[in-house]
Each structure stands twice: as structure tokens, then as C-alpha cells.
TIBARO-184368 format. One record per residue (C-alpha): residue in three letters; x negated, y, z negated; chain; residue number from 1. Coordinates in pm, whole numbers, padded with zeros to 5 digits. Each point is the difference from the previous one (the first is absolute). Layout:
BEGIN
R    r      px      py      pz  c    k
R  ALA       X       Y       Z  A  NUM
...
This chain:
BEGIN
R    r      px      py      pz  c    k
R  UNK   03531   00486  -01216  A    1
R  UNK  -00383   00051   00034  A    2
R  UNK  -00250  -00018  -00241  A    3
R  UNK  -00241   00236  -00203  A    4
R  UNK  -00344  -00131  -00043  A    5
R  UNK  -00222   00094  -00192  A    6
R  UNK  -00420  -00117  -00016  A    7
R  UNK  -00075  -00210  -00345  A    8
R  UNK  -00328   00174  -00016  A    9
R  UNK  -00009   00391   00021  A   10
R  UNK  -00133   00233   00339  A   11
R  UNK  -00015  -00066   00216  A   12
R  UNK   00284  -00240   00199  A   13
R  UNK  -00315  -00213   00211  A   14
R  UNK  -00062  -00352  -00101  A   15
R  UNK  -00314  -00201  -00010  A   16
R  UNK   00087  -00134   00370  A   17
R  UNK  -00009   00390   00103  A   18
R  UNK   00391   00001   00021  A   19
R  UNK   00163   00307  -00107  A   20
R  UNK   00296  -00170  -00007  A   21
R  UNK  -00115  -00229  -00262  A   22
R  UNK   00333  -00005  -00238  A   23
R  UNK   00107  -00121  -00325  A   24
R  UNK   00280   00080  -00257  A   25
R  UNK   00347   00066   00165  A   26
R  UNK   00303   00137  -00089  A   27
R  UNK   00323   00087   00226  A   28
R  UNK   00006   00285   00195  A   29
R  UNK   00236   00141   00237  A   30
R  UNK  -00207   00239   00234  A   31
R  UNK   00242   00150   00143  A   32
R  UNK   00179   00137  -00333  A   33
R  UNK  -00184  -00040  -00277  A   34
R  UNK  -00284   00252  -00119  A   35
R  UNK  -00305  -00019   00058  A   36
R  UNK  -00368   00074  -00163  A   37
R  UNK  -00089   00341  -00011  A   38
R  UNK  -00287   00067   00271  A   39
R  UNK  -00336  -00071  -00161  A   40
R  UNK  -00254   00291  -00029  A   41
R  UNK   00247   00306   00029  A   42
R  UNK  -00341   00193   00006  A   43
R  UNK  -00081  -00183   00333  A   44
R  UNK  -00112   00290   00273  A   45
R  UNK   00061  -00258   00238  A   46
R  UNK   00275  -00283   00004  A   47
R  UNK  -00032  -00249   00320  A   48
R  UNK   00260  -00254   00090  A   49
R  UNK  -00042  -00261   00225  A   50
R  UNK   00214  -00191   00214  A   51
R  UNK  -00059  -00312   00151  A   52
R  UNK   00148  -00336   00126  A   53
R  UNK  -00355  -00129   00073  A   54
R  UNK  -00055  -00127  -00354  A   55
R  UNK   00089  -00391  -00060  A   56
R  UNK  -00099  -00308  -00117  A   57
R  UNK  -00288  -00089   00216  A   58
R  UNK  -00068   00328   00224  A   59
R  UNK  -00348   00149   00022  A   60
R  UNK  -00109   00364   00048  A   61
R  UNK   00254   00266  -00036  A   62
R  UNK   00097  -00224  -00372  A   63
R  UNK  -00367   00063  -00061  A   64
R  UNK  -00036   00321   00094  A   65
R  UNK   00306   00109  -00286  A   66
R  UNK  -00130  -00215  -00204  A   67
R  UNK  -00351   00226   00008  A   68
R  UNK   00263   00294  -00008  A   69
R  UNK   00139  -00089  -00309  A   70
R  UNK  -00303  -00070  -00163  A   71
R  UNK  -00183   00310   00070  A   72
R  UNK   00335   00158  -00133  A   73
R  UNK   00006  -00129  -00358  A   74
R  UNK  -00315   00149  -00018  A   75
R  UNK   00057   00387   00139  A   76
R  UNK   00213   00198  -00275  A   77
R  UNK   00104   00266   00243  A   78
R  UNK   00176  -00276   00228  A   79
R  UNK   00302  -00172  -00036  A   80
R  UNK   00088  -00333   00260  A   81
R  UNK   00292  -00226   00044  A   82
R  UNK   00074  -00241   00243  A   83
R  UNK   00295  -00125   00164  A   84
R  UNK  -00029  -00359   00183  A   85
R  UNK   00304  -00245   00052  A   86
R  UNK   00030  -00293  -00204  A   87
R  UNK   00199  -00325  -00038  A   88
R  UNK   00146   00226  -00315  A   89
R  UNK   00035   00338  -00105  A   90
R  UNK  -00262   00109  -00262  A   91
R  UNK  -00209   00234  -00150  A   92
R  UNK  -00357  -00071  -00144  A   93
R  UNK  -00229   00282  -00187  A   94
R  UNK  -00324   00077  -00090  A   95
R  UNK  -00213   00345  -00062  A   96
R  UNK   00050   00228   00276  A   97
R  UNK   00152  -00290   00213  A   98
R  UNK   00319  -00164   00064  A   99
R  UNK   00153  -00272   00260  A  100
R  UNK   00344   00033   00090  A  101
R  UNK   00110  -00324   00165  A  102
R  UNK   00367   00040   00211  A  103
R  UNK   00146  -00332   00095  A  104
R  UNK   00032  -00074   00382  A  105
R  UNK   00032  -00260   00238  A  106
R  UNK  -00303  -00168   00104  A  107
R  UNK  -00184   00058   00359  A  108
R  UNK   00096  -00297   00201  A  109
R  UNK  -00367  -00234   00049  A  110
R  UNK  -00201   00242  -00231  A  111
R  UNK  -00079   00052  -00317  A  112
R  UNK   00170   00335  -00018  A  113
R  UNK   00347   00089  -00117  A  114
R  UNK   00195   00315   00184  A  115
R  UNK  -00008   00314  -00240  A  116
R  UNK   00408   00105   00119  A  117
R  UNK   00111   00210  -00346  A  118
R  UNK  -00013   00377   00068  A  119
R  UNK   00247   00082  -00285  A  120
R  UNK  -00223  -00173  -00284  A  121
R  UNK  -00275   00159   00213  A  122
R  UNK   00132   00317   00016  A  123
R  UNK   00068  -00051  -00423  A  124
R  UNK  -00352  -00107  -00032  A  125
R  UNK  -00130   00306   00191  A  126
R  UNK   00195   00244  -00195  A  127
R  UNK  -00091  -00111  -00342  A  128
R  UNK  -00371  -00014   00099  A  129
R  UNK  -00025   00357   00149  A  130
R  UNK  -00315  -00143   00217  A  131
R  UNK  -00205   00298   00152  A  132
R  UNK  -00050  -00232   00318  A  133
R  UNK   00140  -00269   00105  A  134
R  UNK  -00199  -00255   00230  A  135
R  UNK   00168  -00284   00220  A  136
R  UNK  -00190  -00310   00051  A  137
R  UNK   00175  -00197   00259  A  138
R  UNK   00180   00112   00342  A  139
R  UNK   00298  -00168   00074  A  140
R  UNK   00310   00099  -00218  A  141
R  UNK  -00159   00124  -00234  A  142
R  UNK  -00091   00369   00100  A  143
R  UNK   00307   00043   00085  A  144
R  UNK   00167  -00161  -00327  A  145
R  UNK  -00237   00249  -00181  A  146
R  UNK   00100   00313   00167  A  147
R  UNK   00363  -00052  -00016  A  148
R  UNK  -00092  -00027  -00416  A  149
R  UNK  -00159   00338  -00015  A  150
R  UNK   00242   00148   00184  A  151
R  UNK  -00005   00371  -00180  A  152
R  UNK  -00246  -00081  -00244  A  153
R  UNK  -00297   00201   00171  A  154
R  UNK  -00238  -00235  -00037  A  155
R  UNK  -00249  -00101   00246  A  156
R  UNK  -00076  -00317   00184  A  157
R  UNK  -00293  -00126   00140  A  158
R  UNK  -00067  -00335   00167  A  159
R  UNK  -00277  -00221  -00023  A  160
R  UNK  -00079  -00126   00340  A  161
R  UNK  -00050  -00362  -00096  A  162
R  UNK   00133  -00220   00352  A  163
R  UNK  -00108   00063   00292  A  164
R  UNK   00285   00031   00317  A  165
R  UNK  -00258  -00291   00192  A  166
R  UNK   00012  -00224  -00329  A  167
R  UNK   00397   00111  -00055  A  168
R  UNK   00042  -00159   00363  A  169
R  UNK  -00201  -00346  -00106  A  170
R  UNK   00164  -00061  -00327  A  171
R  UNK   00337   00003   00178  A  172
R  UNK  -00203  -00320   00173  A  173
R  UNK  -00052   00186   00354  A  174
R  UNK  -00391  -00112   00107  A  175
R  UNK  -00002   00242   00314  A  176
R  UNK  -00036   00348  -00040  A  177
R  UNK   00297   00255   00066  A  178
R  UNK   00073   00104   00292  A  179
R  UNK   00093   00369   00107  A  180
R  UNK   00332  -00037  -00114  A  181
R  UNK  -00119  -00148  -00352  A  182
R  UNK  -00268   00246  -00048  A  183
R  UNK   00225   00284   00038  A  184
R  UNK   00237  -00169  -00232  A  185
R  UNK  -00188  -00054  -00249  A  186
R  UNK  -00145   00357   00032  A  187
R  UNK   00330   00141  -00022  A  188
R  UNK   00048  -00190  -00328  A  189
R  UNK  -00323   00093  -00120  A  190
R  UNK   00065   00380   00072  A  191
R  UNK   00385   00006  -00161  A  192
R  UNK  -00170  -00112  -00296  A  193
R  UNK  -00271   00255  -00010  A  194
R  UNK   00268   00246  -00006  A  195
R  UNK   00149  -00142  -00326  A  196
R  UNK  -00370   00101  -00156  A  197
R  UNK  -00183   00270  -00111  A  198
R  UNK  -00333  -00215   00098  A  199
R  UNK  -00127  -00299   00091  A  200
R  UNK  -00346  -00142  -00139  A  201
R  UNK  -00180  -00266   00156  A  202
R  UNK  -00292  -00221  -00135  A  203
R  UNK  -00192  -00062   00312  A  204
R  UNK  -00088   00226   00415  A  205
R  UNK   00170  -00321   00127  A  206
R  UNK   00337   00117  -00175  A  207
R  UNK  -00065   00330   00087  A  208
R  UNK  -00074  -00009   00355  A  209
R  UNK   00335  -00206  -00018  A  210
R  UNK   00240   00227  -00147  A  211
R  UNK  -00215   00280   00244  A  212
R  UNK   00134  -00217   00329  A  213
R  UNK   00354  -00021  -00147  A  214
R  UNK   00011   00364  -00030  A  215
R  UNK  -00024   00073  -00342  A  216
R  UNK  -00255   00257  -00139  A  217
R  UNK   00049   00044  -00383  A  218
R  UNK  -00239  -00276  -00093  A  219
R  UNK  -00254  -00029  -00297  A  220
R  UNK  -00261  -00229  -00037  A  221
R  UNK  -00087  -00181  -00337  A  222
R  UNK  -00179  -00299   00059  A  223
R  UNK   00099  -00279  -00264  A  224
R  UNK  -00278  -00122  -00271  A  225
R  UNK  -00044  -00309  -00206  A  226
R  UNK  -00088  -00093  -00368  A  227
R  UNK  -00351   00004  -00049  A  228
R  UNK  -00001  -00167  -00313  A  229
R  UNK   00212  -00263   00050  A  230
R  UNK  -00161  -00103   00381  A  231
R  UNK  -00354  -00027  -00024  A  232
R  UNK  -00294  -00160   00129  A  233
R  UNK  -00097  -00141  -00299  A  234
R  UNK   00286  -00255  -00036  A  235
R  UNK  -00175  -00199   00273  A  236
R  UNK  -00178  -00131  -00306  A  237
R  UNK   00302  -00232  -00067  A  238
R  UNK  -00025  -00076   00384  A  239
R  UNK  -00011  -00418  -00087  A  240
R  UNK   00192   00000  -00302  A  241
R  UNK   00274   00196   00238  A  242
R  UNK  -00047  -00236   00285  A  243
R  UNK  -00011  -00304  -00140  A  244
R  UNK   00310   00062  -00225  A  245
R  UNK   00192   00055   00316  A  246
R  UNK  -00175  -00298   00185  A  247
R  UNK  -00143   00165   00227  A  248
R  UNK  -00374  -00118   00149  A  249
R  UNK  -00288   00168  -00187  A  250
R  UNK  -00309  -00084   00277  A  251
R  UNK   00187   00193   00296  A  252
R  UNK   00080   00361   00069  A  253
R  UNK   00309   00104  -00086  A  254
R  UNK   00182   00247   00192  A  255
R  UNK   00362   00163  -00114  A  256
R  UNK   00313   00171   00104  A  257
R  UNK   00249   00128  -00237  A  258
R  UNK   00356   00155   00088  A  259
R  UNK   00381  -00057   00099  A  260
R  UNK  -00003  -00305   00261  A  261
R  UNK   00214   00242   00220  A  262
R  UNK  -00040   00082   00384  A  263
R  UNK  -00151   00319  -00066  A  264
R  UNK  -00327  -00134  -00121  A  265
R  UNK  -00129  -00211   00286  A  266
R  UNK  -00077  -00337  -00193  A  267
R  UNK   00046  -00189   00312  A  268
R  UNK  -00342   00168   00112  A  269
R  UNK  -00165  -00118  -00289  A  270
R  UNK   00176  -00322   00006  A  271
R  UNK  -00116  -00030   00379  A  272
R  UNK  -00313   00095  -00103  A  273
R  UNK  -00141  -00202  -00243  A  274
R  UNK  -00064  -00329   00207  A  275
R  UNK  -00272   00183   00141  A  276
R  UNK  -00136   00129  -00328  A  277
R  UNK   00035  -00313  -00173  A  278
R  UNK  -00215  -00182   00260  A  279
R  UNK  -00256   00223   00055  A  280
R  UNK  -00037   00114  -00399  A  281
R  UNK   00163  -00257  -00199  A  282
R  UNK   00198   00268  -00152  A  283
R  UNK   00321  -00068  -00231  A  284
R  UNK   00276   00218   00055  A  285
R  UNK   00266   00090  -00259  A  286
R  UNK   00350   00199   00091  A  287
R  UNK   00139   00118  -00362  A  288
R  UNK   00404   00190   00051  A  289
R  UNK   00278  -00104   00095  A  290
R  UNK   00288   00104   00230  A  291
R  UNK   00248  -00090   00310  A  292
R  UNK  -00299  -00110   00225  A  293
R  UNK  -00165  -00286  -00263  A  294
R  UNK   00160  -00353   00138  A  295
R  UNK  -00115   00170   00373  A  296
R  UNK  -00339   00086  -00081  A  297
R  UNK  -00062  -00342  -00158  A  298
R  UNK   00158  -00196   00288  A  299
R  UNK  -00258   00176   00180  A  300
R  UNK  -00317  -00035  -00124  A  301
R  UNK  -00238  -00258   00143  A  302
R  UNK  -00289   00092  -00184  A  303
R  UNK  -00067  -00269  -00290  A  304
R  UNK  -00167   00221  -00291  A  305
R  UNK   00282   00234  -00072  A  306
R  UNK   00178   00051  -00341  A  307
R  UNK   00302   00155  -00029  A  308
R  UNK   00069   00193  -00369  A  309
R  UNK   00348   00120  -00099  A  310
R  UNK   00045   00397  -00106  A  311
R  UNK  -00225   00013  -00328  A  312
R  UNK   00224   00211  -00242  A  313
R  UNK  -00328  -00007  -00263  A  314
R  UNK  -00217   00305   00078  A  315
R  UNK  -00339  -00192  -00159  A  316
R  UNK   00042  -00269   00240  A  317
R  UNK   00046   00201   00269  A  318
R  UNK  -00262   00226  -00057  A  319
R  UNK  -00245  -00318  -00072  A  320
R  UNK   00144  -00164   00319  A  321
R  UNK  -00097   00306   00238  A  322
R  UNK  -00373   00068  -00126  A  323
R  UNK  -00054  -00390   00016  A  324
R  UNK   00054   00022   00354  A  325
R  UNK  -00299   00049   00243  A  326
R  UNK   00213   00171   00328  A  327
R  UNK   00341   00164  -00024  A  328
R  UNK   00218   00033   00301  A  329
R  UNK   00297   00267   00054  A  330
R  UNK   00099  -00149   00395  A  331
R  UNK   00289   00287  -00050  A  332
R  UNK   00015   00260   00253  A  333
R  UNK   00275   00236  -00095  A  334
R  UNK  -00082   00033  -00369  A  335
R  UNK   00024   00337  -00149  A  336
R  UNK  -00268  -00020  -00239  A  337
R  UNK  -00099  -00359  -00156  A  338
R  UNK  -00031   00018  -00332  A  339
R  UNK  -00080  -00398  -00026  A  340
R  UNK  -00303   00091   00236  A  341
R  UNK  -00095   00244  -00229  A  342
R  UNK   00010  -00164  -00337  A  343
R  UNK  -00238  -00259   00218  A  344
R  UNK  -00229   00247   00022  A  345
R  UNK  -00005   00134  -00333  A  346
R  UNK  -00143  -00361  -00085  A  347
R  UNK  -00271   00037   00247  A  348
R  UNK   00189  -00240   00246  A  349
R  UNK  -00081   00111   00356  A  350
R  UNK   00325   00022   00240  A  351
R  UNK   00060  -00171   00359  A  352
R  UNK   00347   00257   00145  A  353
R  UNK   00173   00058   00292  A  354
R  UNK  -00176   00324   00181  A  355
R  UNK   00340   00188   00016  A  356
R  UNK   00193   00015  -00285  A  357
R  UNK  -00117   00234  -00400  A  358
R  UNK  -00212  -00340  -00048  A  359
R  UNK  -00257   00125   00231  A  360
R  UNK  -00018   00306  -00115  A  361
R  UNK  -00109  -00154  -00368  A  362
R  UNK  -00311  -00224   00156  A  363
R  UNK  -00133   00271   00248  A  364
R  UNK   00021   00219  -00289  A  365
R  UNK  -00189  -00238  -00206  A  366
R  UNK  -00229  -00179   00224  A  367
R  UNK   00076  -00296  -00169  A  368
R  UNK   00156  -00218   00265  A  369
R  UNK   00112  -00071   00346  A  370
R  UNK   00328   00081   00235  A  371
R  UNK   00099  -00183   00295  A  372
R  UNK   00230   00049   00303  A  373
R  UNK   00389   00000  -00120  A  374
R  UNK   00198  -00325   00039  A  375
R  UNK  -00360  -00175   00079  A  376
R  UNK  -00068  -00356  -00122  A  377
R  UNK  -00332   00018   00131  A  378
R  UNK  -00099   00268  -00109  A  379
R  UNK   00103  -00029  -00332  A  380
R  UNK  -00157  -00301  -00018  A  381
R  UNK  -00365   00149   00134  A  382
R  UNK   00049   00314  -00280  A  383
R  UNK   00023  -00251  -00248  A  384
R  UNK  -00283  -00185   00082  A  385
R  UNK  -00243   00307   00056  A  386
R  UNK   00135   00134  -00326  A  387
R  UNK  -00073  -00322  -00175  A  388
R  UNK  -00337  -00070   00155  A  389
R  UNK  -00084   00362  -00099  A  390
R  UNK  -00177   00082  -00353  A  391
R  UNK   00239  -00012  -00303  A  392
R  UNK  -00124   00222  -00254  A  393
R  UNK  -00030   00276   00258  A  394
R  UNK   00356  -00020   00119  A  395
R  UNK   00093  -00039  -00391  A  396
R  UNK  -00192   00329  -00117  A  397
R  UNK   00167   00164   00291  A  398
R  UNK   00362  -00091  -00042  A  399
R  UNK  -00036   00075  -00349  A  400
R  UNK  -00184   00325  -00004  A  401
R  UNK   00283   00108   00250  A  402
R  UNK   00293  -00091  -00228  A  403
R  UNK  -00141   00237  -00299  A  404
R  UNK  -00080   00255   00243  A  405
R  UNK   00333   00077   00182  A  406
R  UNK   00245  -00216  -00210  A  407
R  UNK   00030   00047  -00373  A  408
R  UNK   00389   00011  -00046  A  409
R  UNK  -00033   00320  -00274  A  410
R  UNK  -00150   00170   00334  A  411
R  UNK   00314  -00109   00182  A  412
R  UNK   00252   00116  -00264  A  413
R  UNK  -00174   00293  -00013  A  414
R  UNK   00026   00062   00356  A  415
R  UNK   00391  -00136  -00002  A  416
R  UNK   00049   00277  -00301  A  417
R  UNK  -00105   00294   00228  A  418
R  UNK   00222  -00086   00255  A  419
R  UNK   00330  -00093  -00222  A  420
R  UNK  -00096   00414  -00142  A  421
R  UNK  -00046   00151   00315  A  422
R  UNK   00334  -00152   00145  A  423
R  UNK   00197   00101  -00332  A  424
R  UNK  -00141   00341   00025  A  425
R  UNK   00081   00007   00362  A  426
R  UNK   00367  -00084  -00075  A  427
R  UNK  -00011   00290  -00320  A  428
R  UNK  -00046   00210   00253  A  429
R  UNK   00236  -00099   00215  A  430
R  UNK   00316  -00061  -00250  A  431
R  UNK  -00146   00367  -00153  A  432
């Protein structure tokens, strides 16, 4: 059995935490047999479906960027949205314009994920919806899971480009590079799922000029934005109230990193790092995720001033956390955009990155940082310190005038919209 639920306030299905999958008031339901809600807004022009395994409990960017989608949905009477994620449970939450369709699955062994493996509920799902597009999120199984579902239904995929092949390799927990061999493996992968796709968008050149080497061409680019009104420079107002709730010192800098604790994101760096920085500035660090890598990454750090801060599932305290902070580092080198990096920004927080890798391409943009050498201890440790010996309130007008200039999310959406039309046209045309 799996379960309807339904939200105990009306439209739309997004709690105060920012969850869309903020649920209340079940009842049974088998998803497999029994009916279903009619699709919301029949006079949608354009119904979107997305499909995704990247969504759990504590995972960071691609849950925030639907999240954002589903939002700007509720509000836009000519689009319809649903989601399908996998879940402990089947279920089925609503709200205006928006639903979440949760398919149970097995969970990801060492992450926070669960495998999305049901392409008959899937395929159920997909029919009832009649999406005009639909876009995959994640790139192992399910692309593939997806296509076999819409087998015969005309409708179009696209993919959202949202791992990178190098940071694919690392997360499977290999540190060197891959070789020949690898590399053409992993382009070969990369290319048999490009041919499942109508297009691929990408939020970042990095991704681009990634997908370019593996051979495949039909690439968009829509960079990722960020909620101006909920990350902001003016919460550093709450700056001691913030810090000294979470113990943390208030008479030294404080510098932050937020994200999974995975192998992808190059904590060691900053872990290897901060001995330096904490001598020479008297700087406090704080980590704030979690993930595989956590016990490692505390066993070793030598530096003394370092806090570590569990995934913060409260969006305030996030939000207050980040623009409290005085230096935010994104060590990662393989990221694909870096949405934490950005919502750092948006609170006038200048950013210390890796020089390859989407972060990079946020704080030249901006001006409102420093990169350093990939895989460097040193110097990430001498960006950090030039960034915070430099003058604040510079760096802060910067990083926020930045954020409202290239990175309002109803300029993304908008962006996203006139793709997902273009590629249903495109397949109109085709099926014609």
C-alpha cells in the first residue's frame, strides 16, 4: 500500500523549512491501481515533470533547485509541475500548480539517496500527467528508467546536467584522475545518455566545456539563481545572536563551508588548510553537512578553532548562519554550478573556490573573492587570508549586487520555460 498525502494548509505543497515535501493527512493508496487526482490546471500551456533521485533527507542543490521550481510554479497559471523522487513510501502530496510524487525504493548504499527503480508506476505517473517535457535530474539509472516509461508516449526528455564525469569518478572514492581508459568510459556513458535526450542544459562553461570533450553538442546553458529574499545581507544583523546561540566565538572571523562531506568537494584542502589560517588570522572555521567523508575529515583536522555543524534542515538558520560568516570557501573542483556559493553571495559573503570547477566562474564573475590552485592547501590557505585581510563592505556590495544581477530564480524559470517550449515544439514537429 502507499499513501496519499495531502498539505493541512492549502497551495502550495512547500513547508516553512522550504520542503516541498512537507506532508500531512494520509490515507491508503495503492499507486499502482488506484485512481488518481485529476492533473491540476487543465488550462496549463505547459505541464513539466521532473524526475529525480537527487532529492533526500539532507542533500543540497539539485533539492533546492526543485524546490525554487515548484515555487515559481504555484505561481504561473499557464504551467503545470509534478515531481517524481523516491521515497521510503509511496505518496502523493499537492498544492496549486504543484505536486510530489514520492515512489518507494531502496536506499543508495552510504548516502542519503534512495534508488528511483519503478518504471511501471513511472510510466502510470507519466501518462496521467500528460507533461509537455519531461526533465531528468540524475544520471545513473535513472535516464534510462525514464525512457523505458515513455516508451510511445511522444514526449520529450531533456536532462539536466547536474554531475560532472570528474566528480562521478571521486564520489565512487577514486582521488586520481581517470586515465585514458576511464575517460573514454565515462564519455561513452555520457554520450549513450545524450542520445536518450532531446537536450541537455547545463548551469555553468565548466559543465559545458565538459559535455563538449565527451562529445556531446546539444547543450543549453541556464545558470542556477538563489532566493533573494530569503538570503540577504541584512541578516548579518543577527550575526551575535546567531553565533553565540551556536557557541561559536564572537571576537574572531568566522569563515564557512557548507555541503555534502563527500569526496567530491575537497574538504581535506580546507581541512589542511586551516592551521595556517588559524595562526596567522585567528580565524574560526565552521564545516556545516554531512555525508560518507565526516568521521575522516574530523580525524584529520589539526587546526584547534574549527566547529563542525550538522545539515541545518531550518532555512532561517541557515540563511542567518551564511551572512554571519565573514569568508566562505567552496575547495570543490568539479562542481557544476554551486548553488551554496551562491546563496553566500546573495548575503554579501565574499567566496574563497577552487580555480577550476562552476565555483570560479561565480567569484570572477563577481569580483567578490579569490580562487586558488586545485587540490592546493597552500593556496587555499593564502586566498583566504588575502580575502579576509581585504575590505568587507566592498566584497559584500559586490557579491550582492552580482546575485540580483544574473540570479533572480523568476529569470531562471523563465529561461528553463523557453527551452522546455522550444524542445516540445521541436518534437510537434517531429511526431507531425
Amino acid at each position: 500500500m502507499a499513501t496519499l498525502l495531502t498539505p493541512a494548509l492549502a497551495p502550495p505543497a512547500i513547508g516553512a523549512s522550504g520542503d516541498v515535501t512537507a506532508l500531512a493527512h494520509a490515507r491508503p493508496l495503492s499507486m499502482a491501481h488506484d485512481p488518481l487526482p485529476p492533473p491540476d490546471r487543465p488550462q496549463a500551456t505547459t505541464a513539466v515533470l521532473d524526475v529525480t533521485k537527487w532529492f533526500g533527507e539532507t542533500s543540497g542543490g539539485v533539492k533546492t533547485y526543485l524546490v525554487e521550481k515548484a515555487r515559481w510554479a504555484s505561481r504561473q497559471e499557464t504551467v503545470r509541475h509534478a515531481l517524481v523522487i523516491p521515497g521510503a513510501f509511496d505518496a502523493l502530496s499537492e498544492g496549486r500548480g504543484t505536486r510530489v510524487y514520492r515512489l518507494q525504493g531502496p536506499r543508495v548504499p552510504n548516502q542519503a539517496y534512495r534508488f528511483l527503480l519503478a518504471p511501471r508506476a513511472l510510466r502510470r505517473i507519466i501518462a496521467h500527467e500528460q507533461p509537455t517535457v519531461i526533465e531528468v535530474g540524475s544520471p545513473v539509472f535513472v535516464p534510462w528508467v525514464t525512457s523505458f516509461a515513455t516508451r510511445g508516449l511522444g514526449i520529450p526528455l531533456v536532462q539536466f546536467y547536474h554531475t560532472s564525469i570528474a566528480g562521478a569518478w571521486r564520489s565512487l572514492g577514486l582521488a586520481r584522475a581517470p586515465g585514458r581508459l576511464g575517460r573514454g568510459l565515462l564519455a561513452r556513458w555520457v554520450r549513450s545518455l545524450d542520445r536518450l535526450v532531446a537536450r541537455t542544459i547545463v548551469a555553468s562553461d565548466f559543465a559545458a566545456r565538459e559535455l563538449a570533450e565527451a562529445g556531446v553538442s546539444r547543450v543549453t546553458r541556464v545558470p542556477l539563481g538563489v532566493d533573494l529574499d530569503h538570503f540577504y545581507p541584512a541578516r548579518r544583523a543577527t550575526r551575535e545572536r546567531t553565533l553565540r546561540r551556536l557557541g561559536l566565538p564572537l571576537d574572531r572571523p568566522i569563515v564557512m563551508s557548507v555541503g555534502r562531506l563527500a569526496p567530491e568537494k575537497r574538504l581535506e584542502c580546507l581541512v589542511d588548510a586551516w592551521p595556517n589560517v588559524e595562526r596567522a588570522t585567528g580565524a574560526h572555521l565552521v564545516i556545516v553537512g554531512s555525508g560518507p567523508l565526516e568521521a575522516a575529515l574530523r580525524a584529520r583536522c589539526s587546526a584547534v578553532r574549527v566547529t563542525w555543524l550538522p545539515y541545518q534542515h531550518d532555512r532561517v538558520t541557515l540563511a542567518n548562519l551564511i551572512a554571519a560568516a565573514d569568508a566562505f570557501v567552496a575547495p570543490g573542483d568539479v562542481e557544476t554550478f554551486g548553488l551554496a556559493a551562491l546563496e553566500a553571495l546573495a548575503s554579501g559573503v565574499p567566496v574563497v573556490s577552487s580555480a577550476e570547477g562552476a565555483v570560479a566562474e561565480l567569484v570572477e564573475a563577481s569580483r567578490a573573492g579569490a580562487t586558488f590552485s586545485s587540490g592546493s592547501a597552500v593556496g587555499c590557505a593564502h586566498a583566504v587570508r588575502d580575502v579576509l585581510a581585504a575590505d568587507f563592505a566592498s566584497l559584500s556590495l559586490r557579491a550582492r549586487s552580482y546575485a540580483e544581477r544574473e540570479h533572480d530564480w523568476a529569470t531562471v524559470f523563465s529561461r528553463l520555460l523557453a527551452v522546455y517550449q522550444e524542445v516540445a515544439s521541436e518534437a510537434a514537429r517531429f511526431h507531425s
